[in-house]
TORTIMI-357937 format. One record per residue (C-alpha): residue in one letter; x, y, z. Coordinates in steps of 0.001 Angstrom, whole numbers, plus 524288, in hexadecimal, padded with zeros to 5 digits. Each point is the difference from the previous one (the first is absolute). Layout:
REM TORTIMI-357937
AXYZ...
REM end
This chain:
REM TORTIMI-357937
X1B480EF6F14E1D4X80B6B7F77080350X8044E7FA0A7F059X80B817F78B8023EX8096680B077F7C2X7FD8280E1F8050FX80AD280A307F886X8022880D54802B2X805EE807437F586X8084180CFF803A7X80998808CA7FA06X801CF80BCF7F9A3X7FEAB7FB4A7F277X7F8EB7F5BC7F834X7F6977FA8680AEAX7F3647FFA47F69DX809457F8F47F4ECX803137F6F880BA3X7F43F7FC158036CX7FB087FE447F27CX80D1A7F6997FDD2X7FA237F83680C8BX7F3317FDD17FE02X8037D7FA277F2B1X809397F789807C9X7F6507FB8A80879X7F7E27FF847F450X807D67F5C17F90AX801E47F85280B2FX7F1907FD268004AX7FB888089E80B93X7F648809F6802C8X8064080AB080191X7FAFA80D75804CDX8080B80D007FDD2X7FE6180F71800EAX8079F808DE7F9A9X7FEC780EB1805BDX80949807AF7F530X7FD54802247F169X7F19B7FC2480012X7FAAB7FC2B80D11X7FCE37F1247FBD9X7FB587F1D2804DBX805F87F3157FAE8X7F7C67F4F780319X7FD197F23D7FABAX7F2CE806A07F9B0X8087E8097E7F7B7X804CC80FC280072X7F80F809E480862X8025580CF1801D5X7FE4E805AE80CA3X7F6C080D6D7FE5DX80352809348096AX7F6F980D8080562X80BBD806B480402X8105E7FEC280252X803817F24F8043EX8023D7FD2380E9DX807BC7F518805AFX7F4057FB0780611X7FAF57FB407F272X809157F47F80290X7F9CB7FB2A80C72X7F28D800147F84AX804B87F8497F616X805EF7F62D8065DX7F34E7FDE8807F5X7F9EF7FDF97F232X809607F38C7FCB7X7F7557F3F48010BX8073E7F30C808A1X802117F8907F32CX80D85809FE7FCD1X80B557F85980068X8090D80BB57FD3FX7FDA980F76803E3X808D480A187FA61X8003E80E458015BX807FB80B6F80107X8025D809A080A97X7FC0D80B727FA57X800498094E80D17X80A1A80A8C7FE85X80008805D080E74X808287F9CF808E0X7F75F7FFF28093BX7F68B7F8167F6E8X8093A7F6F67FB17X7FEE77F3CE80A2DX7F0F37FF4F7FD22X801427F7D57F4B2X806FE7F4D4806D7X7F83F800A280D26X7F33F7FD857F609X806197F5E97F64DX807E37F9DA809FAX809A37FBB77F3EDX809C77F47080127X80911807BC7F563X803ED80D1F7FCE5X8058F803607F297X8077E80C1A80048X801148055B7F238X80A1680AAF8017CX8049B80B8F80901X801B980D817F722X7FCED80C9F8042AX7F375807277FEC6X7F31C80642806FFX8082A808ED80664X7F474806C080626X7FDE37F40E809BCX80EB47F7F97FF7CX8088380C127FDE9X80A34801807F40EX807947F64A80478X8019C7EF467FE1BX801277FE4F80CA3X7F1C1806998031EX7FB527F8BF7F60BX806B67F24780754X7F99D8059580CC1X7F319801367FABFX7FE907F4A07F8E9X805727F6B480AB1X7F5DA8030880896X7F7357FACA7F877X807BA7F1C28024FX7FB127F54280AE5X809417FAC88086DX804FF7F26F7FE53X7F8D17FD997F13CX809037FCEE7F572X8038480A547F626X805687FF227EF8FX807C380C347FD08X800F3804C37F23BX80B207FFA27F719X80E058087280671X7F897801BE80CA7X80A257F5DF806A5X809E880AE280271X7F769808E0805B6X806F57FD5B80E8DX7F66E809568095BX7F3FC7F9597F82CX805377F176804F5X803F38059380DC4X7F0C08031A80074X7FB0E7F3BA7FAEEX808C97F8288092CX7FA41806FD80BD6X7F30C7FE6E7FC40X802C37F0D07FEB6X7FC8D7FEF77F1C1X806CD7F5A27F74EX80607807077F588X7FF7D7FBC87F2CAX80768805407F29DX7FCB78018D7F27DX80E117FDE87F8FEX80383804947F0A3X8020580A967F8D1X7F3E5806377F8BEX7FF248085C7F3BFX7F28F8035D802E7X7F5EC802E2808DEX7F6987F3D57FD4FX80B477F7267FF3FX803BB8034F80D01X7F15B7FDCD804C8X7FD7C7F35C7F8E2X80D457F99180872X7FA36804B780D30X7F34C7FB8E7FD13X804B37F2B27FC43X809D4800A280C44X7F554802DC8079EX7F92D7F2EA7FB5DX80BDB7F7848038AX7FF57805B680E5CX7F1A87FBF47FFA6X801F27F1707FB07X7FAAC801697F369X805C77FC987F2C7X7FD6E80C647F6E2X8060E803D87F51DX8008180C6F7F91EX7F9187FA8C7F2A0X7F5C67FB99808B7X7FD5B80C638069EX7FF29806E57F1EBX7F5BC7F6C27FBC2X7F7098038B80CA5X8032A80EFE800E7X7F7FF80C4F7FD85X8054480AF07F878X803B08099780779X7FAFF80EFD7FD7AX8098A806E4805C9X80B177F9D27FAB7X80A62805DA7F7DFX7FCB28010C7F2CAX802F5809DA7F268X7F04A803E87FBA1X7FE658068B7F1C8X7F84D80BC280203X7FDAF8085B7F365X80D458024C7F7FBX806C17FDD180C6EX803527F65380976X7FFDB8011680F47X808227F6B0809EEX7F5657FBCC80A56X8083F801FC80D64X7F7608078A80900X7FDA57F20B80811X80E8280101804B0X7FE9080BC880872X80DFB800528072DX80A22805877F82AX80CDB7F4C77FEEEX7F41E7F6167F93FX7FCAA80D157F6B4X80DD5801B77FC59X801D17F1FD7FCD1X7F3F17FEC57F743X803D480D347F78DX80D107F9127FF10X7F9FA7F2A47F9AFX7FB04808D67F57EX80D3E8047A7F9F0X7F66980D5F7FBF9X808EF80BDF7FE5CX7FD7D808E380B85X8014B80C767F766X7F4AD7FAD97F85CX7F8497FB6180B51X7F5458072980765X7FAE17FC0380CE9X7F36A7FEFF80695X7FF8C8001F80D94X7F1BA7FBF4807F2X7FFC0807AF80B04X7F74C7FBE780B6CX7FC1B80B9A80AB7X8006D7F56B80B75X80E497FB617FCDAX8094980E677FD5AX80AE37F7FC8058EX8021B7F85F7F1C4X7FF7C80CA27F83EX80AAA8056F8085DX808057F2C27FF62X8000A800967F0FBX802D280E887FE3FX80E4A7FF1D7FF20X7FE3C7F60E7F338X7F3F08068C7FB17X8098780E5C80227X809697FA917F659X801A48082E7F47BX8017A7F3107F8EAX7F2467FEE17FBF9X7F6C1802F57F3C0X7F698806BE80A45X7F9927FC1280DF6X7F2C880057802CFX7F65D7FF4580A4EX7F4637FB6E8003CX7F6747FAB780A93X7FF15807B880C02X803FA80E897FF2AX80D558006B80893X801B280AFC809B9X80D178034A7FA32X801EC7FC597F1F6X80DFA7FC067FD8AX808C68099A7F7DFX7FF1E7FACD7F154X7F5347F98780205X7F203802B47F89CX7F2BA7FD37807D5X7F3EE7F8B97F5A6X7F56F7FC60801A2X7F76E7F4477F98AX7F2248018A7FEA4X7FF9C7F1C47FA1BX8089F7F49D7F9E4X7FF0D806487F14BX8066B80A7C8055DX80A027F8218066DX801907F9E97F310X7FFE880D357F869X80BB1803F080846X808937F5657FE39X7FD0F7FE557F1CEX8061280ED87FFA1X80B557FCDF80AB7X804747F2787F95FX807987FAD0808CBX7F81D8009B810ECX804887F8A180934X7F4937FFCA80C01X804E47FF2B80C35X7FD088042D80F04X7F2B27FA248042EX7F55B7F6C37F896X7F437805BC80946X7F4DB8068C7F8BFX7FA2B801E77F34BX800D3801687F478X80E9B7F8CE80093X7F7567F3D9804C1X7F94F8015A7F1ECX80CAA7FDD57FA3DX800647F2C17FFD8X7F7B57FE047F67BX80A01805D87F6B9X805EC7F5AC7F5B2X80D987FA4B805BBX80C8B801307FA36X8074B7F2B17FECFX80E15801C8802ECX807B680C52802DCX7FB7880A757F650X8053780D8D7FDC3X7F75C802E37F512X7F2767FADA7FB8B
REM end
């Protein structure tokens, strides 16, 4: 396994979008090109098409180091994420891909069970998962970050910035994927990588579901990216309920979002997902048997905006609900 472009994606946010916005690169450029994502649905890009990756039990970071023994010689390009969350865990990745780039998406707080509630154990964590002396692309206002560069400096990596100013999330990605080509050599452009890329589950979307609608944002998962997507709606908070996933393995998000999800602003906050060991005051606990009942209950809320954690069924089974084009308040 030695393809002549090897990238590591990391970050707190938007690796799987990353790597989907690479591939296509890589794609267009006429390469074969293999990629894994580990987030929404665990998934394998390849020249022969989309494969999802089945799996018996939780994921593991060892899943990576079996899949890239499955890459055949021919690969020109191998992209995947680093999907460990342990600290400890975290400089796996590299020592198996052995990349020649590192995209760093974005620093933001969150699993405060392993990094703490704090940026700078999420900046800890996450730079240990960086080898010494390979370059690495930082996403967009990551340049001012000063104890970030002190670290990178040390560890003899050439440092590389994604300037502009963003109004949204895939914006920002689609510049640091296309930076990220530059750095490599190669001459990609962002209509290019549109006409070779996958659609992406997970990504942020408005579904119609019954005689409501609900705002697809439980693939965000730390709480300044959750924030900024209810704000692109322009909904009226007062008429807005929420939704929040909750997973049993990660109570540090719940607690991270209970100051917004606290706020008396709302229509009504609910829970769903794993049963929390202390529900948060205002909050109501449901349970979904199925997707019609999902369905049922926003077609009687209106307005839901999902948040907190994708894992698990039945809010998988919502994607098959009809998208809403545009920003929509009412269906």
């Amino acid at each position: 396994m030695k393809a002549k472009y090897r990238v590591l994606v990391t970050g707190t946010r938007g690796k799987s979008s990353l790597v989907r916005l690479m591939t296509a690169g890589f794609r267009s450029a006429g390469m074969a090109c293999f990629s894994r994502i580990t987030g929404v649905i665990p998934t394998e890009l390849s020249p022969h098409g989309v494969r999802r990756i089945i799996r018996s039990r939780e994921g593991h970071i060892k899943e990576l180091q079996w899949w890239l023994s499955t890459v055949p010689p021919v690969a020109d390009a191998i992209v995947a994420e680093n999907s460990a969350v342990s600290e400890e865990f975290q400089p796996l990745a590299a020592r198996w891909l052995e990349p020649n780039l590192v995209i760093w998406t974005n620093l933001r707080e969150d699993h405060f069970e392993a990094w703490g509630p704090t940026k700078a154990g999420a900046r800890m964590a996450l730079f240990s998962g960086i080898p010494r002396k390979v370059a690495v692309i930082l996403g967009p206002n990551m340049d001012d970050d000063k104890r970030l560069l002190e670290l990178l400096k040390k560890n003899q990596n050439a440092i590389y910035f994604t300037q502009g100013n963003f109004s949204n999330f895939e914006d920002a990605n689609v510049a640091l994927a296309i930076q990220a080509f530059k750095i490599l050599g190669l001459n990609v452009t962002k209509e290019r990588i549109y006409a070779y890329l996958d659609d992406d589950p997970g990504r942020f979307k408005v579904l119609k579901a019954g005689n409501g609608v609900l705002a697809f944002a439980f693939a965000a998962n730390d709480l300044e990216s959750t924030v900024d997507l209810f704000a692109s709606l322009g909904w009226d908070e007062k008429e807005t309920s929420i939704l929040f996933n909750n997973r049993r393995d990660r109570p540090g998000r719940l607690r991270a979002f209970e100051p917004w999800l606290r706020s008396e602003r709302w229509d009504g906050v609910f829970i769903c997902g794993a049963h929390p060991l202390r529900l948060i005051r205002g909050a109501s606990w449901i349970y979904f048997k199925n997707k019609e009942e999902i369905v049922s209950f926003v077609g009687k809320r209106g307005l839901v905006f999902g948040c907190g954690n994708i894992a698990g069924l039945p809010i998988l089974e919502l994607l098959s609900c009809e998208e809403v084009k545009g920003n929509c308040s009412r269906i």
